[in-house]
C-alpha positions in Angstrom: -51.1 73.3 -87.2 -50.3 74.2 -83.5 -53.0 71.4 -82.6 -50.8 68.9 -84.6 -48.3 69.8 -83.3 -49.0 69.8 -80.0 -50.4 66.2 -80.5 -47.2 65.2 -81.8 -45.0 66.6 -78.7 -47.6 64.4 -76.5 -46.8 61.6 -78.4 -42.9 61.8 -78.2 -43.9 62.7 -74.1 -45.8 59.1 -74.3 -43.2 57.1 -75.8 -40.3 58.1 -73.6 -42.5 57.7 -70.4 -42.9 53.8 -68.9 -45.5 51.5 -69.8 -48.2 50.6 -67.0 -46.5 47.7 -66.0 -43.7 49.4 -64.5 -44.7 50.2 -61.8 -46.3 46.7 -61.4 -42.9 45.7 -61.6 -41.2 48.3 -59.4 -44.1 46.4 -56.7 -42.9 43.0 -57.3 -39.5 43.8 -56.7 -39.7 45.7 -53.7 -42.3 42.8 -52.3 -39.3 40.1 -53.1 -36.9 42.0 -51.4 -39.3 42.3 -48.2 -40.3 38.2 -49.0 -36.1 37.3 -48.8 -35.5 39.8 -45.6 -38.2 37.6 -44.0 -37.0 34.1 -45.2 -33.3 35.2 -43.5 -35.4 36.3 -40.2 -37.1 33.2 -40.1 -34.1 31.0 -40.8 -32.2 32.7 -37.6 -35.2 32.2 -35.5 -36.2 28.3 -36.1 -33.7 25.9 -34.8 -30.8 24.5 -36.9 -30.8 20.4 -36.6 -28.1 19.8 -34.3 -26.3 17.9 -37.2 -25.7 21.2 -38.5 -24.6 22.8 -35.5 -21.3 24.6 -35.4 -19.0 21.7 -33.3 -17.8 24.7 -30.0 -22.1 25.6 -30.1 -22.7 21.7 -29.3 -19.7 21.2 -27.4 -20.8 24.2 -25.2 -24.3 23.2 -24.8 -23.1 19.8 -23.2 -20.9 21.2 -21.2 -24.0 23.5 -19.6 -26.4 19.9 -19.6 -23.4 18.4 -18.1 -22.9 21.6 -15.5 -26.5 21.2 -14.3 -26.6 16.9 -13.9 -24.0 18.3 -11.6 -26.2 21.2 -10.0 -28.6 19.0 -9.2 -26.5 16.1 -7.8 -24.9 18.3 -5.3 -28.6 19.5 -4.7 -29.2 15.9 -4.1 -26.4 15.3 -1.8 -27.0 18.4 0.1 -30.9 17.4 0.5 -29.6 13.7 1.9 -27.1 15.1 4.5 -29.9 18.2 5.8 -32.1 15.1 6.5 -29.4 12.7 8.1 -28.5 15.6 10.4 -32.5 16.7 11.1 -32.4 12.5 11.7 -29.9 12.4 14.4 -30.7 15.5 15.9 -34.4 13.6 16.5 -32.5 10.7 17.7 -30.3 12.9 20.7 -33.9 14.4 21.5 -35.2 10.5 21.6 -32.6 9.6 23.6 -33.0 12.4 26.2 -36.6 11.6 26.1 -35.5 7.9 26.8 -33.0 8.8 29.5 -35.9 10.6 31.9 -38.3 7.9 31.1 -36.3 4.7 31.9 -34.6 6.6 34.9 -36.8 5.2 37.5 -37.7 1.3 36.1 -36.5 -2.1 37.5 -34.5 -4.1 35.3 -37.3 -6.0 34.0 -39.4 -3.1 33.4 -35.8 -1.7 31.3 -35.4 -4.7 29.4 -38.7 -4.9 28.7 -38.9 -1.4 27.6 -35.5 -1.6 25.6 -36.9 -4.7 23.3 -40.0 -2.8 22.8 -38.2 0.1 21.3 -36.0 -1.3 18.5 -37.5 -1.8 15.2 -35.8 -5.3 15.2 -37.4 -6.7 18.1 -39.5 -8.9 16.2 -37.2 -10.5 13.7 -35.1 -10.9 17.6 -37.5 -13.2 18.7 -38.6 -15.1 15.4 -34.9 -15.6 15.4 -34.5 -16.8 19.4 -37.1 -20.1 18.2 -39.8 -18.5 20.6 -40.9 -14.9 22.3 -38.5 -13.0 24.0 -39.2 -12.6 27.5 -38.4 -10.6 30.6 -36.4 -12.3 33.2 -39.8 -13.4 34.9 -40.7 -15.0 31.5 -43.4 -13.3 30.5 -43.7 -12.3 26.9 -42.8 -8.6 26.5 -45.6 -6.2 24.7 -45.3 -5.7 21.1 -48.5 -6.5 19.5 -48.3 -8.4 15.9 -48.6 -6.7 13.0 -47.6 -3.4 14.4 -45.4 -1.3 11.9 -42.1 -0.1 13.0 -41.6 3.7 13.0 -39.7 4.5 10.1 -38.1 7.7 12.0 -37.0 5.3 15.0 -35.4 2.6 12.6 -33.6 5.7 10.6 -32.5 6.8 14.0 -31.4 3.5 15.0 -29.3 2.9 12.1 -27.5 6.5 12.4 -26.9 5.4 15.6 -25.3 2.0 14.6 -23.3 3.7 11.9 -22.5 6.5 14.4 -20.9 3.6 16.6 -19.5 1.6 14.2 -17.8 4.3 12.9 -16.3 5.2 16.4 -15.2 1.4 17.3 -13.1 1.2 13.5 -11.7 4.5 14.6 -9.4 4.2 17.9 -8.2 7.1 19.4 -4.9 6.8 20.0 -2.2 4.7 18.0 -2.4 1.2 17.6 0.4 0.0 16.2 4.2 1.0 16.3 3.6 2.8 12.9 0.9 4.5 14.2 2.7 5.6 16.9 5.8 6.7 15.0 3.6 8.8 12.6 1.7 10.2 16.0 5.5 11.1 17.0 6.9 13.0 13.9 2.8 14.8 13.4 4.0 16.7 16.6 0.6 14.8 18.5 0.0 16.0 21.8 -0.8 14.1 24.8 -2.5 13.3 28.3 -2.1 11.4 30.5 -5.1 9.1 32.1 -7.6 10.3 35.2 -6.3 7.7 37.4 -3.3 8.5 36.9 -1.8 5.9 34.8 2.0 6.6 33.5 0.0 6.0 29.6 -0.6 8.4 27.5 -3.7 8.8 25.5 -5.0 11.1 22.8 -6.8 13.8 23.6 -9.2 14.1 20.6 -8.9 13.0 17.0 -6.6 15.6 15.4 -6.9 17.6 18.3 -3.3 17.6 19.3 -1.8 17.3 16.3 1.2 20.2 15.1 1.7 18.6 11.5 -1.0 16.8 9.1 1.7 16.0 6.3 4.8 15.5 5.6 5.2 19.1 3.4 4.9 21.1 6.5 7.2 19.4 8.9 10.5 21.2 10.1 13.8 20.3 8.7 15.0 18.5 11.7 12.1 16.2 11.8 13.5 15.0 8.1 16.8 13.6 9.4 16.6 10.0 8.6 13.4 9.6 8.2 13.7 7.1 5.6 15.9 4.5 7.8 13.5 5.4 11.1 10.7 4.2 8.8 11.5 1.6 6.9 12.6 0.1 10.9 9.1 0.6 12.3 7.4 -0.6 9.1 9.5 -4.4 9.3 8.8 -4.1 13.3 5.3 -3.6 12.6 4.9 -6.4 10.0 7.0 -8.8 12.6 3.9 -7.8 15.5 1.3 -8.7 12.7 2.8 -12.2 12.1 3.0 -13.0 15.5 -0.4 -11.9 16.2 -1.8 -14.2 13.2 0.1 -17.1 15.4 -1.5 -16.2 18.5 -5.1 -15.6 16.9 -5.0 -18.8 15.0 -3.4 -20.6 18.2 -6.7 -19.1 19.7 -9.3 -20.0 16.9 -7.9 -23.8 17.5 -8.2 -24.2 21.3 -12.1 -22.5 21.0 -13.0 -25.6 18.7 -11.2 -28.2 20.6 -12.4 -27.5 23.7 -15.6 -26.9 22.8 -16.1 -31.0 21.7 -14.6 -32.1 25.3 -16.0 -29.0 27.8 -19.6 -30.5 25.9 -19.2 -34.1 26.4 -18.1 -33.2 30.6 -21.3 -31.2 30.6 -22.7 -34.5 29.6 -21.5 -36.6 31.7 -22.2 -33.8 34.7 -25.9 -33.9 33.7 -26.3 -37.2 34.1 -24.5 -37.6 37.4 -26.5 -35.0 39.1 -29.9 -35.1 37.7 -31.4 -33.8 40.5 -29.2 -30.4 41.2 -31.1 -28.1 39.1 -27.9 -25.4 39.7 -25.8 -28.0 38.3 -28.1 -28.3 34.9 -27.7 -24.2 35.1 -23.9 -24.8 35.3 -21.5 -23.1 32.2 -22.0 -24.6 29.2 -19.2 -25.4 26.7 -18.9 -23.8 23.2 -20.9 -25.6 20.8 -19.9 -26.7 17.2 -21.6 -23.8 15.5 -20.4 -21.2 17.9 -17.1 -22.7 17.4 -17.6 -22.8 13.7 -18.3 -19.2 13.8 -15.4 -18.4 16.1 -12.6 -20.5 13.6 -14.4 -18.0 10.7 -13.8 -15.2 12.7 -10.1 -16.0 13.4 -9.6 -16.9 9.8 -10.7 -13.5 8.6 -8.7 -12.0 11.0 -5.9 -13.7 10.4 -6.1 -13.3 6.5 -6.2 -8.5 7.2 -3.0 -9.2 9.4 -1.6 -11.7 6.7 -2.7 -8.7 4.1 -1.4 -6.0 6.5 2.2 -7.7 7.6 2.6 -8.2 3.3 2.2 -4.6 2.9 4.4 -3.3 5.6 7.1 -5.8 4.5 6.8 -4.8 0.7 6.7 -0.7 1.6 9.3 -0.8 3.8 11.3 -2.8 1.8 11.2 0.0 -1.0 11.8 2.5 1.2 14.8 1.1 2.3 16.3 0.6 -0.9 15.9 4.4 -1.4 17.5 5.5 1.5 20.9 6.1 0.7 19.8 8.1 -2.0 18.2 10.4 -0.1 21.0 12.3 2.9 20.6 15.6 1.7 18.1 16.0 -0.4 14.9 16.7 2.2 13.0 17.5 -1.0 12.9 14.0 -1.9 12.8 12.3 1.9 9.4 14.4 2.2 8.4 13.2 -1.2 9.2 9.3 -0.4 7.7 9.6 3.2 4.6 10.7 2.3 4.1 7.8 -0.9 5.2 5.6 1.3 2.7 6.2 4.3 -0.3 6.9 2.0 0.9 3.3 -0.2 0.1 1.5 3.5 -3.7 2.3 3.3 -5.9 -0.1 0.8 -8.5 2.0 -0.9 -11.5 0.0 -1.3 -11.7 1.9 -4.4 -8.8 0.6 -6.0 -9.9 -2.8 -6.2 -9.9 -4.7 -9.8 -13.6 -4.6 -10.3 -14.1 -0.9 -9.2 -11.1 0.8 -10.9 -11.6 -1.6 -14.1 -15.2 -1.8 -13.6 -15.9 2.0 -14.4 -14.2 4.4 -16.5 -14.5 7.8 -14.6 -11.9 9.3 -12.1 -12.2 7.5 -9.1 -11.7 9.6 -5.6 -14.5 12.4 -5.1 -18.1 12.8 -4.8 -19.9 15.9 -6.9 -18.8 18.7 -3.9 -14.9 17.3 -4.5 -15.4 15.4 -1.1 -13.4 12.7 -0.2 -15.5 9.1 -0.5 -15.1 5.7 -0.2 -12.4 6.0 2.6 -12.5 6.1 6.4 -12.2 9.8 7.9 -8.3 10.1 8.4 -8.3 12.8 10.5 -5.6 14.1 13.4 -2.1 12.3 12.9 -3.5 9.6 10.8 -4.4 12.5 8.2 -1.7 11.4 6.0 -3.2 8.1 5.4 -5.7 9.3 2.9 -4.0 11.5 0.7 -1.6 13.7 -0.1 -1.2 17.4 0.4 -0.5 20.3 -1.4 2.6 21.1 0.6 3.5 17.3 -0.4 3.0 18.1 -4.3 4.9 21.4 -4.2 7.8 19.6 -2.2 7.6 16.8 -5.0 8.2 19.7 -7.3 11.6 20.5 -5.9 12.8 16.8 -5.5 15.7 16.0 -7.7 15.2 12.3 -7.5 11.8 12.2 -8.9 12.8 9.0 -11.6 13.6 6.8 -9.0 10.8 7.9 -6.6 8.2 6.8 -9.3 11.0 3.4 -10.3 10.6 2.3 -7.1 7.2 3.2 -4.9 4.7 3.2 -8.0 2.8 1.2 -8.8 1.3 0.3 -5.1 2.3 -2.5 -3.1 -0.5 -4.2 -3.6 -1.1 -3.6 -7.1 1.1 -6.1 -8.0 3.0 -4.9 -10.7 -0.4 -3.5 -12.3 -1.2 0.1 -13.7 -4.0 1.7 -13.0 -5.2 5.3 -13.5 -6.4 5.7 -10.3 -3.5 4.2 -8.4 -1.3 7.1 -10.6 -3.8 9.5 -9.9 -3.9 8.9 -6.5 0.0 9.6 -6.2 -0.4 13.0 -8.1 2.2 12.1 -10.8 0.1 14.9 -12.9 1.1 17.8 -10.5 4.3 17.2 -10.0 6.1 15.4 -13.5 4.0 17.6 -15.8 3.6 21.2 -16.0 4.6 24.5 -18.3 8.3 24.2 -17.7 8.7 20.7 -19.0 8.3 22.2 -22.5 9.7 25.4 -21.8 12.0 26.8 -24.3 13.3 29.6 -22.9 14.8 27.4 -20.1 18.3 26.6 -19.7 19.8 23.9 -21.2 20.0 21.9 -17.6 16.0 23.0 -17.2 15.4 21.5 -20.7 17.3 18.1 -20.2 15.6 17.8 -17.2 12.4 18.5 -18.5 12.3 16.1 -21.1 13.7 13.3 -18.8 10.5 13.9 -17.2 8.4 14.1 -20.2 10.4 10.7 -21.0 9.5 9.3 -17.6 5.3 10.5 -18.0 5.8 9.2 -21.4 6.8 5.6 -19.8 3.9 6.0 -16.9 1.5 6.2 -19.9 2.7 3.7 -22.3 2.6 0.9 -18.7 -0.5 2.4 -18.3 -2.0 1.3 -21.9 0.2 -2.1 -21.8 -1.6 -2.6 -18.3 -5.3 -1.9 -19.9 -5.0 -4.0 -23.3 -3.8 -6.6 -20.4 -6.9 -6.2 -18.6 -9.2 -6.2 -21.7 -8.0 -9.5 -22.9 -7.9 -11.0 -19.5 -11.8 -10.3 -18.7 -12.6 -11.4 -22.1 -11.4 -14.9 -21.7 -12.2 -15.0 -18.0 -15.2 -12.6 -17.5 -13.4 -11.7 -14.4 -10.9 -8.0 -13.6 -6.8 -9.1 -13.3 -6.4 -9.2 -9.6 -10.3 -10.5 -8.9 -10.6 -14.0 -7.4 -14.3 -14.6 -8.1 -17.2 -12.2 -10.6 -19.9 -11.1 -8.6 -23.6 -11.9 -10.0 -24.3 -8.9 -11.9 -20.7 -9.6 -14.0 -22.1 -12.8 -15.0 -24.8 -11.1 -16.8 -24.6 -10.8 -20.8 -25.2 -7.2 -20.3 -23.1 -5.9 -17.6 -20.1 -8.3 -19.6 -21.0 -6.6 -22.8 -20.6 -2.9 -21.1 -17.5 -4.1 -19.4 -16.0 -5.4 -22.2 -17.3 -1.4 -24.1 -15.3 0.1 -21.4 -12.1 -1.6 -21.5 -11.8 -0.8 -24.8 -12.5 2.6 -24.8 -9.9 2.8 -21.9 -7.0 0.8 -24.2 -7.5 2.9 -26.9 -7.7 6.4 -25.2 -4.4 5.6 -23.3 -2.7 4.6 -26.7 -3.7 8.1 -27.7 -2.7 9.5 -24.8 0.7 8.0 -25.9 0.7 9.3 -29.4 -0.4 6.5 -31.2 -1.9 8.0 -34.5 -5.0 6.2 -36.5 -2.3 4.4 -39.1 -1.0 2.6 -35.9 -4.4 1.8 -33.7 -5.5 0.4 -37.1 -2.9 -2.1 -36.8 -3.8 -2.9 -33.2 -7.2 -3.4 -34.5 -6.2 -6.3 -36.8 -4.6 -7.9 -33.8 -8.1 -8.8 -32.6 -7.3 -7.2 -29.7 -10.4 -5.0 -30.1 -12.8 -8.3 -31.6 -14.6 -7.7 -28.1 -15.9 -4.4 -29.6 -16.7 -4.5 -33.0 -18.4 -0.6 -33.4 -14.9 0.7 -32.1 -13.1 -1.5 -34.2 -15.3 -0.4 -37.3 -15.1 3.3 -37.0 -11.4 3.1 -36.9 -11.8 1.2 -40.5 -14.1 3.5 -41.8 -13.5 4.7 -45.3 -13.4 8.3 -43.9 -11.3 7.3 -40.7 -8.7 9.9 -41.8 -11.1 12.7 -42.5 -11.6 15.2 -39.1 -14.6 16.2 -39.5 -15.7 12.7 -40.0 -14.1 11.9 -36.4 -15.0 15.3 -34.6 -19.0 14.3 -35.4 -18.0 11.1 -33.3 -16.4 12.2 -30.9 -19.9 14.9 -30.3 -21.8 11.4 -30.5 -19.6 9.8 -28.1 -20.3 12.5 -25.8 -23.9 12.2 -25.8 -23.5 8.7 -25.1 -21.2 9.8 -22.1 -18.2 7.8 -23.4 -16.1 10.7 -22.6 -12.2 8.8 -23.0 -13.1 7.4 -25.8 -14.7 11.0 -27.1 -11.3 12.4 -25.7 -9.0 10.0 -27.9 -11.1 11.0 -31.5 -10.9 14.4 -30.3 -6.9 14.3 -30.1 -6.6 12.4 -33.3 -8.6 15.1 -35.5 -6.1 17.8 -33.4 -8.6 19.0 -31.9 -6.8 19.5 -28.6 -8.9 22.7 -26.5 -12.3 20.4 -26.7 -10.4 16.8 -25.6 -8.6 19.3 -22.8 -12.5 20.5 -21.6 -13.7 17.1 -21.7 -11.1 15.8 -19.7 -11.7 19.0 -17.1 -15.6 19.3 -16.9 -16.8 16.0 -18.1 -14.3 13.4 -16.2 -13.9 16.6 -13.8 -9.6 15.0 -13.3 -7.2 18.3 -14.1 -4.4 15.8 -13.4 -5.5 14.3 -17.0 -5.4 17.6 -18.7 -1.8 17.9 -17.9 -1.0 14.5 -18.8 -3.0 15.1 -22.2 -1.3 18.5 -22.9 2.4 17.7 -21.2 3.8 18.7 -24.4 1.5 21.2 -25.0 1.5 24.1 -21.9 -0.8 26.3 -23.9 -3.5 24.1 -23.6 -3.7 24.0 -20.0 -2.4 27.0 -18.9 -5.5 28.8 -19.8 -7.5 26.6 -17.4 -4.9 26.5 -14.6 -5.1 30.4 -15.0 -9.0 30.2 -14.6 -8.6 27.6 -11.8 -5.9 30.2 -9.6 -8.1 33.4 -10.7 -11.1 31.6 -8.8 -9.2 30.5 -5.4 -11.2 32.4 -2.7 -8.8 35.3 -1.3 -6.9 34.3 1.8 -9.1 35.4 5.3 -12.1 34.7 3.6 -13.0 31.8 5.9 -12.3 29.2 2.8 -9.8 26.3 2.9 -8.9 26.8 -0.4 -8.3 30.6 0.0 -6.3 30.0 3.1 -4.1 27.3 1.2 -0.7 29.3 0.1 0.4 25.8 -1.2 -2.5 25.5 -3.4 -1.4 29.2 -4.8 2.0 28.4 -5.3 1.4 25.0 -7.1 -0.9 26.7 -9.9 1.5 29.6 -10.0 4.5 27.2 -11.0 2.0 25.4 -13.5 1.4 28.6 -15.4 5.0 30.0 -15.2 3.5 33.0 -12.8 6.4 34.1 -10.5 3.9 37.2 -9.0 1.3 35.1 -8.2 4.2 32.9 -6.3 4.7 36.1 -5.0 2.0 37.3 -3.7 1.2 33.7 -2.0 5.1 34.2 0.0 3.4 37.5 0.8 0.6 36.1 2.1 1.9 33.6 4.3 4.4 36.6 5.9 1.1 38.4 6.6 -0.3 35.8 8.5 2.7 35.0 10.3 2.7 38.6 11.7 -0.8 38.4 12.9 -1.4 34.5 13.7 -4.2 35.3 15.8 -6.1 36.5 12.9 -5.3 33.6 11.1 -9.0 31.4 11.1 -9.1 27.9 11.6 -10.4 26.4 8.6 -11.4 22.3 8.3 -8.9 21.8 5.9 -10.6 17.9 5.6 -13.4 19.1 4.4 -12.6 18.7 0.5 -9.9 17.8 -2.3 -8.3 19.5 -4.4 -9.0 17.9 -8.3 -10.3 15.0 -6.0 -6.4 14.3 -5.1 -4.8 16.5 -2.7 -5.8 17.7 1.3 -5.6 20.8 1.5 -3.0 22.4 3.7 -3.5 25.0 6.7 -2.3 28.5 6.7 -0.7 28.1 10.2 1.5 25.2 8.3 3.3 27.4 5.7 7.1 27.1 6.7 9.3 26.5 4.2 6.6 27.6 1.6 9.5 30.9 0.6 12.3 28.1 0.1 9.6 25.8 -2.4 9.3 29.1 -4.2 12.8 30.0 -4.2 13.9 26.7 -6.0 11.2 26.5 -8.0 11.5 30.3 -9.3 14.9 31.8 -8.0 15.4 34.3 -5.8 13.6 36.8 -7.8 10.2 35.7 -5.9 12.0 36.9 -2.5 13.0 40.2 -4.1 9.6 40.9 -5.3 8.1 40.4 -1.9 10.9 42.9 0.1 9.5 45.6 -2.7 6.1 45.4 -1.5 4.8 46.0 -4.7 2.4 43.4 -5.3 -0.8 43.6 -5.4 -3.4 41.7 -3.6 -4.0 38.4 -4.6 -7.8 38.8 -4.6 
């Protein structure tokens, strides 16, 4: 019995206990646990298609690609001017090399010697009909077939650039223009070694007190308007009559070359004998006098171009002149326009602004290219400064400044981005208090006659580029271009020109506030037939879904057609990516503030990056010395202690101006628009920041309790 029943207590025991494959199972689920943990690893470390891509992961991975095309372009440029300069270093050292070897040769031997050494001596005498000699007549020594030396031809053409250079560049004024602008820059003078009652300059920018209009004194304001718009119709009346006197010339070369040939004639034949009579002068032949009437023509045609200009400038700045006793703000403001409106920008031609759709004015180091080097009293010239802009700010007459002096003179009623841009309508007609709310209610009826007024600029601005688009597709040819050069006459280049206008009409009709319901109405004017893909996606089925136009816009910037990529952006509301575009892709701030005028708190946080980056001031950097620059991104991002602390900064180096170093304020833009300004030109910077932020700024300073600005 107790063995039964122990039996039977083992087989309850059994029955409550788990079957073998229990634990088989407890294995299987722990080992599919392990297999999922691994599938999750795996799927974090493979690489998601960038289809699937979050949209800020891809934007922010072409923004880096894009950072380091720009890395190594600067690389680039930095490699090509350490060789130029290793290049004319060489070429002093050859020339002092030259200077001890030809000191002690006859003029034969010299010319000889001087033939021999240019890399172009050769084509010389293929070109002369027969071997350049010496004076003797003796062929000079340069064997056949001899290779020029790369290193000397380099040299040579630094040199000829070098000199080139210096003859398009006089030293001193020119014309009476330049000599009133030499006059109110403060330029100092010398007068001549022998004596001479004329005054010359002593260097370029040298001598020179002022290099804009932002930084002169008050006095130097008084009437500047009238004094100018004088000079400017004296100045055009010198160019006329100079067109008169060099076609006058032109005519009495060719004429006289036909009879001064046919006396030689006859003066040959009379004394056939006299061999110094057959040596005698000869007359100007047809060609040379062919060459001479181009010459003339050409000349003729800049002075034509030049006297237009001066009329048409000083004919708007005379219309503003009443308006402007008593308001220095705005005589500073018109002054500089005008002056930097008298310079044509080969730039801002038809075929390069139209031509390409990127922000025209600086290289990758935000150096300024494609101009001559303004320097001295001609500074203003090339662009404006950052004393200008912040002056601008405080102008009360800003509406008719940008009625009457934009666009350019020679625009001809045309807009253009890079002719606004060029003005720096951005800087000073946008910014966070245009949509301030906690303004007054004379700040904020200001403010959005201003936004009004930007809102104009932009809707002339995408008028002016549907013009253009329609224009070269009928014609082939940019509004304002007389003839298409060889490489517009090709299918291809037309076909990308034709792409890029119409990317440009339809991101400035966004820029306006044009939404999809209206650009698809444009579309169905055939305005956009030249470009059928663009004219498609915006009558896509899923036109009005976002995502479907953010995965675009990525597309768009792959295929680097940033506006375009800018204008999808904006119509999904997808405002912080179009904003970066615009900033690191097209590298133009000015167009972020345009983009975001009515929206501050997109741009603010990049203005705030762009002033938290300025070198501090006595750091040897132009940008760290400019107090301008520090006030200007202080009013754009509603920071009165940065304004502060900029006031502060220019009292410091008043105290101790012989601390203050000389920085080359040329040396780079600002956003590719503005010069930078010096710190020993900072008066009046503490009235800018008075108007523009009350006298709270002032107070602030007299505390002393600022911080440092770096």
């Amino acid at each position: 019995g107790g063995v039964m029943a122990g039996a039977s207590a083992r087989a309850q025991i059994a029955e409550k206990l788990p079957s073998k494959a229990a634990p088989n199972d407890a294995s299987s689920g722990c080992c599919g646990g392990f297999r999922a943990i691994g599938s999750s690893l795996k799927g974090i470390c493979e690489p998601v298609p960038i289809e699937q891509e979050a949209g800020h992961v891809r934007l922010a991975k072409m923004h880096e690609e894009r950072d380091r095309e720009l890395a190594a372009a600067k690389l680039r440029a930095v490699e090509a001017k350490l060789h130029q300069e290793i290049a004319l270093k060489e070429w002093e050292d050859q020339l002092v090399q030259l200077h001890e070897k030809r000191t002690a040769m006859t003029s034969e031997e010299l010319d000889k010697d001087v033939l021999d050494h240019f890399a172009a001596a050769e084509w010389l005498r293929t070109v002369s009909g027969s071997s350049l000699g010496g004076r003797d007549g003796t062929e000079l020594a340069n064997p056949e077939g001899e290779e020029a030396d790369p290193q000397a031809q380099l040299a040579d053409e630094a040199a000829a650039e070098t000199v080139a250079r210096a003859a398009a560049e006089p030293a001193g004024p020119q014309t009476p223009f330049e000599h009133w602008l030499a006059d109110h820059m403060g330029l100092d003078w010398m007068e001549r070694e022998d004596g001479d009652t004329e005054a010359h300059h002593m260097s370029r920018g040298a001598g020179c007190r002022w290099r804009c209009f932002g930084t002169l004194p008050p006095e130097a304001m008084l009437s500047v308007a009238d004094s100018l718009s004088e000079v400017l119709a004296r100045s055009a009346e010198e160019d006329s009559k100079r067109v008169d006197e060099v076609l006058g010339r032109a005519g009495k070369v060719k004429t006289a070359g036909f009879s001064e040939k046919f006396d030689e004639i006859l003066a040959r034949y009379a004394s056939e004998g006299d061999e110094d009579q057959t040596e005698a002068e000869e007359g100007v032949s047809p060609e040379e006098a062919a060459v001479a009437q181009e010459q003339a023509q050409a000349e003729a045609e800049a002075l034509r171009s030049r006297c237009a200009r001066f009329r048409a400038v000083g004919t708007r700045v005379a219309s503003l002149a009443p308006t402007l006793e008593g308001d220095t703000a705005s005589a500073r403001l018109v002054a500089a326009l005008a002056v930097l409106d008298l310079v044509e920008d080969p730039r801002l031609s038809p075929s390069a602004v139209d031509g390409r759709l990127g922000s025209v004015g600086t290289g990758v180091d935000g150096e300024l290219s494609g101009l001559p080097d303004f320097s001295g009293f001609r500074a203003p010239l090339g662009a404006l400064s950052t004393a200008d802009a912040c002056w601008a700010l405080c102008s009360e007459k800003r509406h008719l400044v940008v009625e009457r002096m934009l666009p350019s003179a020679a625009a001809e009623g045309r807009w253009s981005w890079p002719e606004v841009r060029r003005c720096g309508v951005g800087w000073w007609l946008c910014g966070a208090s245009a949509s301030c709310s906690s303004a007054s209610c004379d700040d904020r009826d200001a403010s959005a006659r201003q936004l009004e007024q930007m809102d104009a600029i932009v809707s002339k601005l995408a008028q002016s580029a549907v013009a253009q688009l329609r224009h070269y597709e009928k014609t082939g040819k940019f509004l304002g271009q007389k003839s298409s050069t060889m490489l517009e006459r090709c299918d291809s280049s037309n076909s990308k020109a034709l792409q890029r206008l119409a990317d440009k009409a339809v991101f400035w009709y966004v820029l306006l506030g044009t939404k999809l319901t209206k650009l698809k109405a444009l579309v169905k004017t055939g305005v956009l037939r030249a470009e059928p893909a663009l004219a498609a996606l915006l009558n896509h089925e899923k036109s009005e879904d976002p995502l479907f136009l953010r995965k675009n816009a990525f597309r768009l910037l792959q295929l680097h057609r940033f506006q375009l990529a800018v204008a999808l952006f904006l119509l999904c509301d997808c405002w912080e990516e179009a904003a970066s575009v615009a900033a690191k892709h097209l590298q133009d701030m000015q167009l972020v503030l345009i983009l975001a005028r009515r929206r501050p708190d997109i741009s603010a946080p990049m203005l705030r990056n762009m002033l938290a980056e300025l070198p501090p001031p006595a750091s040897g950097s132009a940008m760290g010395e400019d107090a301008w620059l520090r006030l200007l991104l202080a009013w754009h991002v509603g920071d009165a202690a940065e304004a502060a602390r900029a006031v502060s900064s220019v009292a410091a180096a008043a105290a101790s101006v012989a601390t203050v170093p000389c920085v080359d304020v040329d040396s780079e833009l600002f956003d590719g628009v503005f010069r930078l300004s010096s710190a020993r030109s900072c008066a009046g910077l503490a009235d800018v920041a008075t108007t523009l932020f009350g006298p709270g700024v002032v107070a602030l300073v007299q505390k002393g309790e600022l911080e440092p600005c770096f």
